[in-house]
BATI-807948 format. One line per field, with one value per atom (N, C-alpha, C): x, y negated, z negated; residue in three letters. Coordinates in steps of 0.05 Angstrom, whole numbers, plus 32768, in hexadecimal, padded with zeros to 4 digits. Atoms other than C-alpha are relative to their C-alpha. Last residue first. Layout:
<dotis>
east X:...
north Y:...
up Z:...
resn ALA:...
</dotis>
This chain:
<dotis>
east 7FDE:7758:800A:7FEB:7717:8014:7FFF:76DF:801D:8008:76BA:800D:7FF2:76E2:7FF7:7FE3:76D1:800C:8002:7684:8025:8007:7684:800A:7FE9:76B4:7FF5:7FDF:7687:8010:8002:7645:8015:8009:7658:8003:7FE8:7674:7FF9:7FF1:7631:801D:800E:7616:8010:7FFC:763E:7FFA:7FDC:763D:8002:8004:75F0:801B:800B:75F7:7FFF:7FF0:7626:7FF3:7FE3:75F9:800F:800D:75B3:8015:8008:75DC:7FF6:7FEE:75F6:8000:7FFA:75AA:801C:8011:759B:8004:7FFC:75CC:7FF8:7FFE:75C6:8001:801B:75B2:7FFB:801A:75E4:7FEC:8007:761A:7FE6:8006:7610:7FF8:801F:760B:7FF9:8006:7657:7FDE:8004:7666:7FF6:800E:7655:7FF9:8025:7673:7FEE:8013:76B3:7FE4:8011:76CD:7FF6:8019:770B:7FEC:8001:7744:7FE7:8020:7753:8000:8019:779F:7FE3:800F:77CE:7FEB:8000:77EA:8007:7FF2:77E9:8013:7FEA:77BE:8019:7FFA:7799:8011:7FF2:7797:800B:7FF1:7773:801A:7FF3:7741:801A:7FF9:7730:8011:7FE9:772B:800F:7FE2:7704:800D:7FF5:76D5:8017:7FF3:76CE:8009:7FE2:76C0:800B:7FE9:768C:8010:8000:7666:800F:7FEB:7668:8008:7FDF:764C:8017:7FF2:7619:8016:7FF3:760E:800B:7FE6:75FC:800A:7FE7:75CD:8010:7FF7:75A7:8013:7FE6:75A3:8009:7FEC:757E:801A:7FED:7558:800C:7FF7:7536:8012:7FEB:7525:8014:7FF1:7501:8014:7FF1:74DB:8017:7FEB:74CF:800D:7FEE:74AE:801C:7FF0:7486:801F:7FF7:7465:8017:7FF5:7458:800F:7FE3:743D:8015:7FF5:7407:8016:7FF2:73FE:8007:7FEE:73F0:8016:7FF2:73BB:8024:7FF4:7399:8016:7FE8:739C:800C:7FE7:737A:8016:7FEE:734A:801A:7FF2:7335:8011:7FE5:7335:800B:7FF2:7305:801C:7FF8:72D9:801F:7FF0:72D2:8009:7FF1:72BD:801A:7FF5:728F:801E:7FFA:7267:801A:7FED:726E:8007:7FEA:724D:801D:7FF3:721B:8022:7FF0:720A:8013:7FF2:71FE:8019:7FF0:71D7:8019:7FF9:71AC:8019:7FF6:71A3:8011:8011:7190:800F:800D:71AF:7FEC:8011:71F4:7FE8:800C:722B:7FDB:7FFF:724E:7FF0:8015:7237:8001:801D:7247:7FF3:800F:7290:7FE3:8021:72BA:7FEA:8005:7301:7FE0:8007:7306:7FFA:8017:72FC:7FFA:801E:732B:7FE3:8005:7367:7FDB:8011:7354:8004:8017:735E:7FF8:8011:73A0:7FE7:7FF5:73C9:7FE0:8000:73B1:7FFB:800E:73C9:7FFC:800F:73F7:7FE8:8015:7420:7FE8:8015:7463:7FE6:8015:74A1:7FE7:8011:74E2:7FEB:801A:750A:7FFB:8014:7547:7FF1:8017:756D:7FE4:8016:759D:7FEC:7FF3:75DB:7FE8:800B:75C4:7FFC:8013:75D8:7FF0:7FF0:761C:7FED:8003:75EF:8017:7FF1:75D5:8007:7FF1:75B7:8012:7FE9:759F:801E:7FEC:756B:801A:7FF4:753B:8010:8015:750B:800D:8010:754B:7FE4:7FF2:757E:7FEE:800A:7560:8006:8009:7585:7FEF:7FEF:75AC:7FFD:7FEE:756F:8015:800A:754C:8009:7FF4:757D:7FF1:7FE3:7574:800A:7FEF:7534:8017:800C:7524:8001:7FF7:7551:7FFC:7FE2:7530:8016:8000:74EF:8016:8014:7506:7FFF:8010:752B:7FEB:8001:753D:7FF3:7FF4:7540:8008:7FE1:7518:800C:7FF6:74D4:8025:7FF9:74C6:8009:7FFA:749F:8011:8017:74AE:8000:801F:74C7:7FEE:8006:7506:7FE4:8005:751A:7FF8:801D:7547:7FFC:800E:7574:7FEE:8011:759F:7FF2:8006:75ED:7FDE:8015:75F9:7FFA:7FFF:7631:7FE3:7FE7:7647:7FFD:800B:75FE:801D:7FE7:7611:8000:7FF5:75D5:8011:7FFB:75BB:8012:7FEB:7590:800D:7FFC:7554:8020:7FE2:7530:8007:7FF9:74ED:8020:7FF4:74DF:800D:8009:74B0:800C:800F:74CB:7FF9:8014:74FD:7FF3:8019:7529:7FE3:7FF3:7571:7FDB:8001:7558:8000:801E:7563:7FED:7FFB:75A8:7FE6:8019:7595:800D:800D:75CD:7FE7:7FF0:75FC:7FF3:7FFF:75C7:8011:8027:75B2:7FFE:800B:75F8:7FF0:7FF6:7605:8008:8008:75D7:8005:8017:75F3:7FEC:7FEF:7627:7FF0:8008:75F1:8013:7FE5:7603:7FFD:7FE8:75DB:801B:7FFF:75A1:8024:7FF4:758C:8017:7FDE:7573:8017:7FF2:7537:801C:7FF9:7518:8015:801C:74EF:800E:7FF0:751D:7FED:8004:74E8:801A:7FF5:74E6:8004:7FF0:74B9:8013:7FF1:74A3:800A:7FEB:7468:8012:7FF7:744D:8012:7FE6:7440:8002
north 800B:7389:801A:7FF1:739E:8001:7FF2:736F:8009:7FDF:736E:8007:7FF2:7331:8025:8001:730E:800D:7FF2:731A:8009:7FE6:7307:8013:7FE7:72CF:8012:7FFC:72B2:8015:7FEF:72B7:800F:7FE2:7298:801C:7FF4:7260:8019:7FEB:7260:8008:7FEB:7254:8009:7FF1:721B:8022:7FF7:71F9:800E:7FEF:71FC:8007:7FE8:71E1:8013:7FEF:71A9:801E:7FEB:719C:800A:7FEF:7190:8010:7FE4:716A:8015:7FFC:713A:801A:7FF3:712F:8001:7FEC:7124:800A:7FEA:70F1:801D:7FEF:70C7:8019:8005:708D:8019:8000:7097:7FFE:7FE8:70A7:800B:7FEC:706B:801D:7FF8:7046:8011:7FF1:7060:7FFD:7FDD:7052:8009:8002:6FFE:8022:7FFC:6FFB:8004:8018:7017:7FFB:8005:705C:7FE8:8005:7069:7FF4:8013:7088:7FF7:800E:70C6:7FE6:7FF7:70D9:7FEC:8018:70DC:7FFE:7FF2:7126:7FDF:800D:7111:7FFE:7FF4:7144:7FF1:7FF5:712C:800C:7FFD:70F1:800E:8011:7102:7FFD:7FF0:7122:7FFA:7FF3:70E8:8020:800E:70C2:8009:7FFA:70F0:7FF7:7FE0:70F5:7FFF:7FFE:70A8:8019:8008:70AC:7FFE:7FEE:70D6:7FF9:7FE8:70AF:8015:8005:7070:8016:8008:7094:7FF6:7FE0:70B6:7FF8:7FFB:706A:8020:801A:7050:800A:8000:7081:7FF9:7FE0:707F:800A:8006:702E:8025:8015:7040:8001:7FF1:707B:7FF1:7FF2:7047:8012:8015:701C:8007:8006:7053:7FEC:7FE8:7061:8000:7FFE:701B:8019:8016:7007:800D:7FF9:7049:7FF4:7FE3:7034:8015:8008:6FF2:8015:8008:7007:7FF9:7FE1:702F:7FF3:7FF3:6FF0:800D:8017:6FBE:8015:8008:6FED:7FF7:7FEA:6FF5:8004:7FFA:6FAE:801C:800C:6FA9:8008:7FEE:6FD7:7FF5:7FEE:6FB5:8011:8006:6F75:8018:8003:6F8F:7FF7:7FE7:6FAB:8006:7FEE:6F6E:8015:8014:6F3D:801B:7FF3:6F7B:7FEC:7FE4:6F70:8009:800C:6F1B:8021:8006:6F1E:8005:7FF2:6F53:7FF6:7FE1:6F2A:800F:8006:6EEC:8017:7FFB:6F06:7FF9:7FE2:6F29:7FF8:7FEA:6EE8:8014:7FE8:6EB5:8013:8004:6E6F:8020:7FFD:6E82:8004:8018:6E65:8003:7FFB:6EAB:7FE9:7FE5:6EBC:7FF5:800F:6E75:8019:7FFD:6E86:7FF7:7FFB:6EA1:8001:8021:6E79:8015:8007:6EC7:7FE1:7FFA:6EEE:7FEF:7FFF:6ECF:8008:8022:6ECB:7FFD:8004:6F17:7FE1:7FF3:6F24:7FF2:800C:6EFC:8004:8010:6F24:7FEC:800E:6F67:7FE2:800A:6F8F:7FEC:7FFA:6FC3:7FF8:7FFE:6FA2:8012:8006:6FB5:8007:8001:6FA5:7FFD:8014:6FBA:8008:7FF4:6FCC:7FF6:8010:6FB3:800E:7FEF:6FE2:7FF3:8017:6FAD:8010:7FFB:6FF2:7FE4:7FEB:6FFD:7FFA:800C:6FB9:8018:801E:6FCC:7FFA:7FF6:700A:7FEF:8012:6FEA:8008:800E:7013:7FE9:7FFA:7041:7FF6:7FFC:7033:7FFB:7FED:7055:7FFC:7FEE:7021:8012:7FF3:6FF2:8012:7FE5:6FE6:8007:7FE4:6FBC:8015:8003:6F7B:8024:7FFF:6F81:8003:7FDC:6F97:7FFD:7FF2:6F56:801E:8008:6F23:8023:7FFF:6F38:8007:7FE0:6F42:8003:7FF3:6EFD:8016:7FF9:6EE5:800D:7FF9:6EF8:8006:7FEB:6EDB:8018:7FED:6E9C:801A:8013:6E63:8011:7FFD:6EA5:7FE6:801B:6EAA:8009:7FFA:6EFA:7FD9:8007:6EEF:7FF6:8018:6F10:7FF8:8005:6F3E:7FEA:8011:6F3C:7FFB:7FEC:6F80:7FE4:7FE1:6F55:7FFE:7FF8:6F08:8024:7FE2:6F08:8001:7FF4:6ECE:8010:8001:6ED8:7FFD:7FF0:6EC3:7FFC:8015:6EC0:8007:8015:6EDF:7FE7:800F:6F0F:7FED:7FF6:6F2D:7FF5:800C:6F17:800F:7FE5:6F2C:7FEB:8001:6EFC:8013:7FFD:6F0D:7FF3:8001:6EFF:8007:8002:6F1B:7FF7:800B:6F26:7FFC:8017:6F5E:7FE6:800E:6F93:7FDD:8009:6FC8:7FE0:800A:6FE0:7FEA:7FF5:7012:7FE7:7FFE:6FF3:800F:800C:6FE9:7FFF:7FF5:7031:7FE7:7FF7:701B:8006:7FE7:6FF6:800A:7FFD:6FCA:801A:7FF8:6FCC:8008:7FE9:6FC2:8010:8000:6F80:801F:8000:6F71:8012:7FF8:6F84:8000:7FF3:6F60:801C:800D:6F2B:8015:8006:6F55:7FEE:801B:6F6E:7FF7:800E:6FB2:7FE0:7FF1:6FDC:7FEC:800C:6FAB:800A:8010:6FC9:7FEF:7FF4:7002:7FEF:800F:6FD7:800E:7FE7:6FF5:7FEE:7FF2:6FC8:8012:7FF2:6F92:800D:7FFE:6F7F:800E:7FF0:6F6E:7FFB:8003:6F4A:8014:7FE6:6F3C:7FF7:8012:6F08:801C:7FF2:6F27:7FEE:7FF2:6EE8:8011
up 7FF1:7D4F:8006:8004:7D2B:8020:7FE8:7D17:7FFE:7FFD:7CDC:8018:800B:7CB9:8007:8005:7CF4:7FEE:7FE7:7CF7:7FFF:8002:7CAA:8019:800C:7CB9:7FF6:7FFA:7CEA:7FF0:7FED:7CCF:800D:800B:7C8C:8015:800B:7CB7:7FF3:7FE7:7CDC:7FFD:7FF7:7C96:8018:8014:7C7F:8009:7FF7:7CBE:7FF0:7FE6:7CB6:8002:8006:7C6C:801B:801C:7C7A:8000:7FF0:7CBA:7FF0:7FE7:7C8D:800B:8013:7C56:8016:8009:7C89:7FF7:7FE2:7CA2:7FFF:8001:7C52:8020:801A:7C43:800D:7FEF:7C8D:7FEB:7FE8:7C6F:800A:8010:7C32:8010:8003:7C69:7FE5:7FED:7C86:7FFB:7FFE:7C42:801A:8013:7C3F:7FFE:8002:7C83:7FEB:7FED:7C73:8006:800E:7C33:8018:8004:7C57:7FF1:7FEA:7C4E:7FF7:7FFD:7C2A:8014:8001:7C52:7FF2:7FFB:7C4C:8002:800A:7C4B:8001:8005:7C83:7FEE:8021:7C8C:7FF3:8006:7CDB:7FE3:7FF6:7CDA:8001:8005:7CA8:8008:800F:7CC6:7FEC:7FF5:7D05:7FEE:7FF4:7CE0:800E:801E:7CB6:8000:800D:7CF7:7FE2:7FE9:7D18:7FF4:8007:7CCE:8015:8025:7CD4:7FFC:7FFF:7D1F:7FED:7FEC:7D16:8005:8006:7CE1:800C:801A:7D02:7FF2:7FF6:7D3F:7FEB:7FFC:7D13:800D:8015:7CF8:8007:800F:7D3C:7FE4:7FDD:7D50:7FFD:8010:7D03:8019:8013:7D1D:7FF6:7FFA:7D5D:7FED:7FF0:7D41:8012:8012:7D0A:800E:8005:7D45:7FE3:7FEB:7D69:7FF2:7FF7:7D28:8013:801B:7D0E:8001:8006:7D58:7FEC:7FE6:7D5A:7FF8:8000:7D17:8011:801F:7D2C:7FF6:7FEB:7D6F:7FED:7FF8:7D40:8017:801E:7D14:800C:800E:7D59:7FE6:7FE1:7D7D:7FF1:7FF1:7D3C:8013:8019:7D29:8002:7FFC:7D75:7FE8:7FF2:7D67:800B:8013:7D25:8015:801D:7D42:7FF9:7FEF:7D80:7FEF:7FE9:7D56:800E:8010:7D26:8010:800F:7D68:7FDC:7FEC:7D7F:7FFF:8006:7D3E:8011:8013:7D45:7FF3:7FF5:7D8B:7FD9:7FE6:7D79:8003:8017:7D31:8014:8010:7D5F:7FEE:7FEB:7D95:7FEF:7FFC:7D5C:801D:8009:7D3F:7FFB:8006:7D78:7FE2:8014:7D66:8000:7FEF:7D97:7FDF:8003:7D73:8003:8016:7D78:7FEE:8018:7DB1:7FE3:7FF9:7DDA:7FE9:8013:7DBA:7FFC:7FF4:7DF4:7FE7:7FF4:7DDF:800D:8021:7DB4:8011:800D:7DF1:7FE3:7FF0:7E1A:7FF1:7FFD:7DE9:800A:8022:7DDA:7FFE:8005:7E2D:7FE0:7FF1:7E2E:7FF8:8019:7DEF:8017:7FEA:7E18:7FF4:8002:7DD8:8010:7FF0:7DE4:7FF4:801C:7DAB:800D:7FE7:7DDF:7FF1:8019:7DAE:8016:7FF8:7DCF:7FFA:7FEB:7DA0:800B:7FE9:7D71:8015:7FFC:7D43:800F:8005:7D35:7FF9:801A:7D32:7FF6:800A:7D76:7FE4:800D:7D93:7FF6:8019:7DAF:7FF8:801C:7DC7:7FF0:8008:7E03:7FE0:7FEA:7E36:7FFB:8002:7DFE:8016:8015:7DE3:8001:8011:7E0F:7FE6:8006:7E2B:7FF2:7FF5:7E2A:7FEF:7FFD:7DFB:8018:8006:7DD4:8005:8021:7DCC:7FFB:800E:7E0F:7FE5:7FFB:7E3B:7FE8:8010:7E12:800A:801C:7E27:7FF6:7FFB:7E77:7FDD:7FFD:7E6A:8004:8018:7E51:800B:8012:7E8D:7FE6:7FF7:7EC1:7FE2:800D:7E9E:8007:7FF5:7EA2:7FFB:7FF2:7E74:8013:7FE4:7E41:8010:7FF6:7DFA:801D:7FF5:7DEE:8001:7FE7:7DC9:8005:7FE9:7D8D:8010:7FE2:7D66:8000:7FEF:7D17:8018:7FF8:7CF9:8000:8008:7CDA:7FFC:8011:7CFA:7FFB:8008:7D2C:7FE4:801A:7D3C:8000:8006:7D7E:7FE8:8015:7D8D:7FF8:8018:7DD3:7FE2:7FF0:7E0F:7FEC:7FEF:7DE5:800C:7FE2:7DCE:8010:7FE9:7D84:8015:7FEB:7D5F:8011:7FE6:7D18:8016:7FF2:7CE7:801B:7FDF:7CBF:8003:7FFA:7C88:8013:7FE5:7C64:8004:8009:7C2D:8018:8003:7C3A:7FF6:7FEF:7C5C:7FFF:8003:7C28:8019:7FF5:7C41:7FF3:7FE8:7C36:800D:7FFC:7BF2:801F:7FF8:7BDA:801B:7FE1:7BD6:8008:8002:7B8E:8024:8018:7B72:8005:8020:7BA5:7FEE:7FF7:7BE0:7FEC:8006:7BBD:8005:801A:7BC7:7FEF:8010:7C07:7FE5:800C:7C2A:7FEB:8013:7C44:7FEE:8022:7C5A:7FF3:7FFF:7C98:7FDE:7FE4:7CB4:7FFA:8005:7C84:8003:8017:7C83:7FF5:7FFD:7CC4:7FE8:8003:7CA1:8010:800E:7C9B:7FF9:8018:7CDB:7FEB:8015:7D08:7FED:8005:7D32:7FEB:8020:7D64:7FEF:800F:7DAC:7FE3:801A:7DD7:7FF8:800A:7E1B:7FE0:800D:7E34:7FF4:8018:7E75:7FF1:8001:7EA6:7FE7
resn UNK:UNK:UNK:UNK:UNK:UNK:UNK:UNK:UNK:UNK:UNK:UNK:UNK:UNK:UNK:UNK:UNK:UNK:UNK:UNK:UNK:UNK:UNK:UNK:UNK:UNK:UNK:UNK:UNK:UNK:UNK:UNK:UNK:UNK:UNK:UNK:UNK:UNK:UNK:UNK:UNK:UNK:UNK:UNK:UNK:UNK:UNK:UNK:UNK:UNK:UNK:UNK:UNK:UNK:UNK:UNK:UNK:UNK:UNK:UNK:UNK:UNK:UNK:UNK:UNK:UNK:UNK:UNK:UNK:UNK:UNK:UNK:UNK:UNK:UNK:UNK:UNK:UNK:UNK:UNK:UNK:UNK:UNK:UNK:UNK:UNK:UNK:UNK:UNK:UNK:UNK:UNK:UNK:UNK:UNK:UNK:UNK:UNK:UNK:UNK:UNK:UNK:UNK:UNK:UNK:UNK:UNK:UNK:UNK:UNK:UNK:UNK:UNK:UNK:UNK:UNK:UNK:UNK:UNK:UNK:UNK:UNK:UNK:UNK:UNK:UNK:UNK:UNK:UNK:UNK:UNK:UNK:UNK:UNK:UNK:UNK:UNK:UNK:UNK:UNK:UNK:UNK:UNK:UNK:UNK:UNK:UNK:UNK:UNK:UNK:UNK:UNK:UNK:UNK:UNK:UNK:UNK:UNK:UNK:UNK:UNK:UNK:UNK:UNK:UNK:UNK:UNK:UNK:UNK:UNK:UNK:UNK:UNK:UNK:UNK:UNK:UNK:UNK:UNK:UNK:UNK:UNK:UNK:UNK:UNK:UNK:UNK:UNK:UNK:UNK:UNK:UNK:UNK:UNK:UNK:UNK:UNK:UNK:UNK:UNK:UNK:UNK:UNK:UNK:UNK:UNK:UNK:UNK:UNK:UNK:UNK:UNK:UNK:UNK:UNK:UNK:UNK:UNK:UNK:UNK:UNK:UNK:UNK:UNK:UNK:UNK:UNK:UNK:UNK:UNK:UNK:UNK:UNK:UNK:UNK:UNK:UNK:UNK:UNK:UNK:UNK:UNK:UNK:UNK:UNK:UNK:UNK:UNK:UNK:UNK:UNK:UNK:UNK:UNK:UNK:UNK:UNK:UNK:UNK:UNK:UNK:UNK:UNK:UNK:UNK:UNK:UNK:UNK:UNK:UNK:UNK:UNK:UNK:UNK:UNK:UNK:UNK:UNK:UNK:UNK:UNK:UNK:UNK:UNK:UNK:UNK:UNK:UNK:UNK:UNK:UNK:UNK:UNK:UNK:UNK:UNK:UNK:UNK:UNK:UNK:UNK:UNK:UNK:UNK:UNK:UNK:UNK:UNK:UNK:UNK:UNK:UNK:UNK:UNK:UNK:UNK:UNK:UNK:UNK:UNK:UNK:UNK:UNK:UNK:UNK:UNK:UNK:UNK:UNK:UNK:UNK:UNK:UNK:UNK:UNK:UNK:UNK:UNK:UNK:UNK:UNK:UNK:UNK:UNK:UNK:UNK:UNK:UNK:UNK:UNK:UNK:UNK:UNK:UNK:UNK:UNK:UNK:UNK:UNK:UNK:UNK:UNK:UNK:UNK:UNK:UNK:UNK:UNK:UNK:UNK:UNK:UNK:UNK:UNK:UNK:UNK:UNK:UNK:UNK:UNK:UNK:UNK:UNK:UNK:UNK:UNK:UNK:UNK:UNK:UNK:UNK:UNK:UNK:UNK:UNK:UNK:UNK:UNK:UNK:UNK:UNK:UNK:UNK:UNK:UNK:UNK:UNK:UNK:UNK:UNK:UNK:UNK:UNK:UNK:UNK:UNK:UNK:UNK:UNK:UNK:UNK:UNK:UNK:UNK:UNK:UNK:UNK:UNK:UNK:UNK:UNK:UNK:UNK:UNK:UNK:UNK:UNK:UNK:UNK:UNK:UNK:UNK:UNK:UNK:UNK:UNK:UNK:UNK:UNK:UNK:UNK:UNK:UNK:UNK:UNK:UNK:UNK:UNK:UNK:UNK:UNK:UNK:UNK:UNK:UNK:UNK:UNK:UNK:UNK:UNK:UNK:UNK:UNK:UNK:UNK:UNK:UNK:UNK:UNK:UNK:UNK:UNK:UNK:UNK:UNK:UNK:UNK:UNK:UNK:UNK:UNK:UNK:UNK:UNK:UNK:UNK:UNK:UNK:UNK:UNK:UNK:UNK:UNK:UNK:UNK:UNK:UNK:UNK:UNK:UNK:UNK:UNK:UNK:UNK:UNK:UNK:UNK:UNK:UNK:UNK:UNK:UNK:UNK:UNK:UNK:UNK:UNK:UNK:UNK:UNK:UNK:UNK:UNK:UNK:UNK:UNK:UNK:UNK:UNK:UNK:UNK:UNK:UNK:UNK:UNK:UNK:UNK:UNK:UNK:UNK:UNK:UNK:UNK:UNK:UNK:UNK:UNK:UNK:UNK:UNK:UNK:UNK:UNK:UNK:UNK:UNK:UNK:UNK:UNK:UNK:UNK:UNK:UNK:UNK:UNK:UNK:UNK:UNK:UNK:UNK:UNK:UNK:UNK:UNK:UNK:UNK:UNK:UNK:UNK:UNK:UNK:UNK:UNK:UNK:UNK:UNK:UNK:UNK:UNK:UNK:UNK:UNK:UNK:UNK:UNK:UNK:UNK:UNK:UNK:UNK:UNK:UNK:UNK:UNK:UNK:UNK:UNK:UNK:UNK:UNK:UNK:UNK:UNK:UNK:UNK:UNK:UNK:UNK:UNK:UNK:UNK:UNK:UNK:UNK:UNK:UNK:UNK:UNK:UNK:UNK:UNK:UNK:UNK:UNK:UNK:UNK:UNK:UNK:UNK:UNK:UNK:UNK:UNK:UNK:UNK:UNK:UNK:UNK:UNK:UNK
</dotis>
C-alpha cells in the first residue's frame, strides 16, 4: 500500500507560532533559519496534529481513507489550495520519489555482498553507492520543491493578512478612524513580504506618474 506523507518545509512558519516570538524579537532574520529543530501543533477542527519542521510524515488515520482525508486538510491538496485554513502551516505533500519498497529489497539482498569472490563483491558494493547517491539526489531535489511550495503557502496567507489590514485601515479612514497598530504577527508579515511590497509601492508609483502626466495633458 502507498505510504503518504506531508511535510511542513519553510521556516516562515515561525511567524504564526508565539513561541517564537522572542527569539524573533531579538533577531527577525531568524524566521528564515533552516537549521534549527521545531515542532508545532495544527488545529484541523475536528483534531489537533503534532508536526515536527521539514521532517516527512505520516497523516493519523486507522485506514488509508482516512490518511487522505487528514492530509487534504493539512496540505491543501496537490495545489494548495483546497484548504487554505492551513496555509499559514505551510504544509505539503511530501512525495521522496524514492520507491521506499524496491531499496528495502535490494538492501535484505546480501549474497553479493558476502559473496567470497572479489570482483562480485566490489560490483555489488559499487552499484550499492550508486544507488544511495541517486536516491539522496532524488530526496534533496524533492526537498527543494517541498520548501518552495510550502514557502508560497504561508507568503498566501500573509498577503491575505496584509490585505485585510490595509481594507481595514481604509475602511477607517473613511470612517475618519485612525490606524490601528499592526499586530506582531502582520508586522513580521510585512517584513516577509518587505521586498514584494517594495516592488508594488514602486509600480503604483510609476503608473501614478503615468496617470497624471496623461491627465494633466488632456483637454476638457
Amino acid at each position: 500500500m502507498q505510504t503518504l506523507y506531508y511535510i511542513a518545509g519553510s521556516p516562515l512558519v515561525k511567524v504564526f507560532l508565539p513561541e517564537w516570538q522572542d527569539a524573533i524579537e531579538r533577531d527577525p532574520d531568524v524566521i528564515y533559519d533552516m537549521n534549527t529543530p521545531f515542532e508545532f501543533d495544527v488545529d484541523t477542527g475536528s483534531r489537533c496534529i503534532h508536526v515536527a519542521f521539514n521532517k516527512p510524515m505520516t497523516p493519523p488515520g486507522g485506514s488509508f481513507a482516512e490518511q487522505k482525508d487528514v492530509l487534504m486538510v493539512l496540505t491543501g491538496g496537490e495545489t494548495g489550495a483546497n484548504s487554505r485554513a492551513t496555509d499559514w502551516s505551510g504544509i505539503v505533500l511530501f512525495d521522496p520519489k524514492v520507491d521506499m519498497a524496491q531499496m528495502l529489497d535490494a538492501m535484505a539482498m546480501m549474497d553479493d555482498f558476502i559473496s567470497e569472490d572479489p570482483k562480485v563483491k566490489e560490483a555489488a558494493i559499487k552499484k550499492r553507492i550508486a544507488e544511495q547517491r541517486a536516491a539522496a539526489a532524488k530526496i534533496k531535489e524533492t526537498r527543494k520543491a517541498v520548501q518552495l511550495r510550502s514557502e508560497q503557502r504561508i507568503l498566501r496567507h500573509m498577503r491575505m493578512t496584509h490585505h485585510n489590514l490595509i481594507k481595514q485601515w481604509q475602511t477607517n479612514a473613511e470612517q475618519n478612524v485612525g490606524k490601528y497598530p499592526p499586530s506582531f504577527t502582520e508586522q513580521l508579515g510585512m517584513y516577509a513580504l518587505r521586498t514584494e511590497l517594495q516592488n508594488k509601492s514602486e509600480k503604483s508609483r510609476k503608473i501614478n506618474e503615468k496617470v497624471n502626466e496623461i491627465m494633466a495633458h488632456q483637454v476638457v
